[in-house]
N, C-alpha and C positions, 0 to 999 in steps of 0.2 A: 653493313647494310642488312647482313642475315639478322642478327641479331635485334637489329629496328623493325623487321618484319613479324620477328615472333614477336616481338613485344606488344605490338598492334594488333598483331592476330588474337593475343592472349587477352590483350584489352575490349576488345570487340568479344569475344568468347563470355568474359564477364558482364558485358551490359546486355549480351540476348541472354543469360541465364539470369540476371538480376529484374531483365523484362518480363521472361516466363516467368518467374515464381511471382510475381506480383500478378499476372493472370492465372497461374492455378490456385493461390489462397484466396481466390477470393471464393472457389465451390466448396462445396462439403466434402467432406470426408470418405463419402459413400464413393466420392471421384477418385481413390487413394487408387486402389484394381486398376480403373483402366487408364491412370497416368503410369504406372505400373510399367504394363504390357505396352504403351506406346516407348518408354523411356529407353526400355530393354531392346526393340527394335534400333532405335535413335543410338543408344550407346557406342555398340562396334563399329558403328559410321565414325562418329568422331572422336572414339578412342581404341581406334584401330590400332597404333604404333600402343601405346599402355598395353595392351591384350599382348601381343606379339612380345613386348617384353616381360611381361606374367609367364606367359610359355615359357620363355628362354631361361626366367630367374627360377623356375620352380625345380624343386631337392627332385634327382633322379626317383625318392622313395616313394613320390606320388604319381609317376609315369603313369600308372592303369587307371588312375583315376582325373587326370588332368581336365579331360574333356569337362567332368562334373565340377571341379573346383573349380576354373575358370569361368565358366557361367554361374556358379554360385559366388563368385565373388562380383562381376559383374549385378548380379541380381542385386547385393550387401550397399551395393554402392550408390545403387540407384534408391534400395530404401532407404538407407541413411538420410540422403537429400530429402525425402519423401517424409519422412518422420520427423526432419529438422522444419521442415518450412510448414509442418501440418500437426503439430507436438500438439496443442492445446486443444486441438478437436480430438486429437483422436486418440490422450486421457479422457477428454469429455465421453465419447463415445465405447471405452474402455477401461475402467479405472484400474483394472489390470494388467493394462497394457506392461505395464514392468514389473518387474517380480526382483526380489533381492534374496541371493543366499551368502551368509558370512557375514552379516549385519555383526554378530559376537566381537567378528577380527575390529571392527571399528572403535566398537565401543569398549575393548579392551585398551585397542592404541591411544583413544581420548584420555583414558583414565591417568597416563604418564603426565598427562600436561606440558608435550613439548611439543605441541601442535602436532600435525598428520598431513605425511606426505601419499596423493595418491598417486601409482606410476600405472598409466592405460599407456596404449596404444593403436594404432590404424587398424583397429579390429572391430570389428560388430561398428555399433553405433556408439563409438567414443563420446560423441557432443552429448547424445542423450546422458550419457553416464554425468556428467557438468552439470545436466540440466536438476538430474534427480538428488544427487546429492545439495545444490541448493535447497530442494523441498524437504529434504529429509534434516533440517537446522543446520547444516555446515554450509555457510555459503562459498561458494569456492574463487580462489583467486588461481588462473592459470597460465602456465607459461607459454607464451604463444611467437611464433614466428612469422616474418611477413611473407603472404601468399607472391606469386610471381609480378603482379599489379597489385597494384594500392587499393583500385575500386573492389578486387576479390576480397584482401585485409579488410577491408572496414563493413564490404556484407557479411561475410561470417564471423565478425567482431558484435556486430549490432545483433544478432540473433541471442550470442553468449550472453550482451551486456543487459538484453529486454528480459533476461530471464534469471539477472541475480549473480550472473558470474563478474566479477572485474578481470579482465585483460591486462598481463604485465609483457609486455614487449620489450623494454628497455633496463640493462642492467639487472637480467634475469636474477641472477645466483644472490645477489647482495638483497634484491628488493625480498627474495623468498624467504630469504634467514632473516631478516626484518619482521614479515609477518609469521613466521616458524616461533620469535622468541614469541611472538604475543599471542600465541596457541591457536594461531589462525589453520586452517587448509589449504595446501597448495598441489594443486597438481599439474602432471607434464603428461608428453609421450613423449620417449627418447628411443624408438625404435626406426629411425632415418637415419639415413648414412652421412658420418660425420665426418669422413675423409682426414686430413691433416689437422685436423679440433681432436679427435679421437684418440683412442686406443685398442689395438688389435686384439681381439678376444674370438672365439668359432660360435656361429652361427649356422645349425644345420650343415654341420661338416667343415665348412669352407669361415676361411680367414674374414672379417665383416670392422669397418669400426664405427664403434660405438661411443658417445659422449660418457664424461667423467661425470656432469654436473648430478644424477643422482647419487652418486655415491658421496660427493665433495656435502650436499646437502644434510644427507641423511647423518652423515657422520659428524659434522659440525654441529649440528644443532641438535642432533641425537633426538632428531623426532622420526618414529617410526613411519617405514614406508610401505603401504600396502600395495599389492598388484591386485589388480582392477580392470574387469574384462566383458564385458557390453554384449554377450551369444544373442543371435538370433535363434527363435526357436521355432519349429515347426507351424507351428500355428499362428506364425504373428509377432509373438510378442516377445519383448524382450529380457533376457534372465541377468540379471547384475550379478557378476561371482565379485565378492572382496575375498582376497587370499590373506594369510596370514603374512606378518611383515616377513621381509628378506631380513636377514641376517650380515650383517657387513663386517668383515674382522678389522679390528685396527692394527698395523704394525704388517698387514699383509702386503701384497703388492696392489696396484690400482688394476689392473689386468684381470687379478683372482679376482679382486671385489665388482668389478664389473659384469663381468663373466655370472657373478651369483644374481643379478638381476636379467638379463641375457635368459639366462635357462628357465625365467618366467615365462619370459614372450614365447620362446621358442614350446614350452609343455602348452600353453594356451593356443598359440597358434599348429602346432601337430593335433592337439587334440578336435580341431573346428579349421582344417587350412582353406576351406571354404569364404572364409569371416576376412583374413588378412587382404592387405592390396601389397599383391605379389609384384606388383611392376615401382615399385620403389628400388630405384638401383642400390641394393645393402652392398654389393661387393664391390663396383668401380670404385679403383682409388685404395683399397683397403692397405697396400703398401703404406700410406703416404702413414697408419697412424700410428702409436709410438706403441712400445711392445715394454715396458718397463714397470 
């Protein structure tokens, strides 16, 4: 019975957010501020329990600053939304709106010709990072998982696919190394907790697991992986860092090799822990994943 009540509650949560965004696209962009400031009010209303577990999940090493990260990630999350359902006005109204540094690391990885893997994460505005590199000639195919309802899956399905990305949901790993041989782009986040799928590697001190599939990719089809990170920045707008690929050893354990993507997330998210969404449970469960 519990369980049929979240699931309605969750279903109803997605058709008043799929209502509201169908009445704020239809203002301008000048309306982006004060959807803004109401949304930030609205937020800790209805993601009161999410906050409370941000507190609880965040590294003792940001105690003095918690107050600020926490509303700074509250803030990340509200623009996110606010930049996905408002992308096209407010390029139009900024053509700067995104900035790219590490362009080099791309165009080094294409040159291999074994297609390019990018690895983001629940950081900055991930969808944006999709959005740009379709404009930028890679169209991108992503791996994507179902939201907790089907009606959530298929709105922020329809946003990726109006704007050039294709959605692979199904038989993730095979369909990637399909489009991997034919020098296509694929990217993931694999920074959610993967419980008994995983393997145990540290995250911010503590025991965390983490999926295989970028490393199983990268190394199979020996297309380079770049890490890829969406900052907010001061003024607005968004900064695109592409890093240099990760380095995967063969003949290592899966642990090590995991672990060497791991300490992306975690330099990107220490460097901005403002940007991450801290109430992703990384640690429950972390027992269940294999350590080998």
């Amino acid at each position: 019975m519990r369980d049929t009540l979240k699931k309605y509650k969750r279903m109803l949560r997605a058709y008043l957010i799929k209502g509201l965004v169908s009445l704020m696209t239809r203002l301008e962009v000048h309306a982006v501020p004060k959807l803004k400031r109401l949304l930030l009010k609205v937020f800790p209303i209805i993601f009161a329990r999410e906050i409370q577990r941000a507190r609880e999940l965040l590294p003792t090493e940001f105690a003095e600053q918690s107050d600020r990260i926490i509303a700074g990630m509250a803030e990340n999350q509200v623009m996110t939304l606010l930049e996905v359902f408002f992308y096209e006005k407010l390029l139009t109204a900024d053509p700067d709106f995104v900035k790219i540094e590490g362009r080099e690391n791309i165009d080094e990885a294409l040159q291999r010709n074994r297609g390019l893997i990018i690895l983001s994460g629940h950081f900055g505005n991930w969808e944006i990072m999709c959005y740009t590199l379709t404009k930028m000639g890679l169209p991108m195919h992503v791996l994507a998982r179902a939201q907790a309802v089907d009606q959530m899956t298929e709105f922020m399905n329809s946003f990726r696919e109006k704007r050039g990305a294709k959605v692979i949901m199904e038989n993730t790993i095979p369909e990637a190394l399909k489009l991997l041989a034919q020098n296509k782009t694929v990217g993931l986040l694999s920074d959610l907790n993967a419980r008994e799928r995983g393997y145990q590697v540290k995250f911010f001190g503590r025991a965390a697991s983490f999926y295989s599939a970028p490393v199983l990719m990268a190394m199979r089809s020996k297309a380079p992986m770049i890490p890829a990170f969406a900052e907010r920045q001061k003024n607005g707008r968004l900064l695109l860092r592409f890093e240099k690929p990760v380095e995967f050893k063969r003949g290592d354990s899966m642990c090590n090799n995991i672990q060497r993507y791991v300490d992306r997330y975690e330099a990107a998210y220490r460097r901005r822990p403002d940007l991450w969404c801290w109430f992703h449970e990384r640690y429950e469960f972390a027992s269940l994943g294999r350590t080998g």
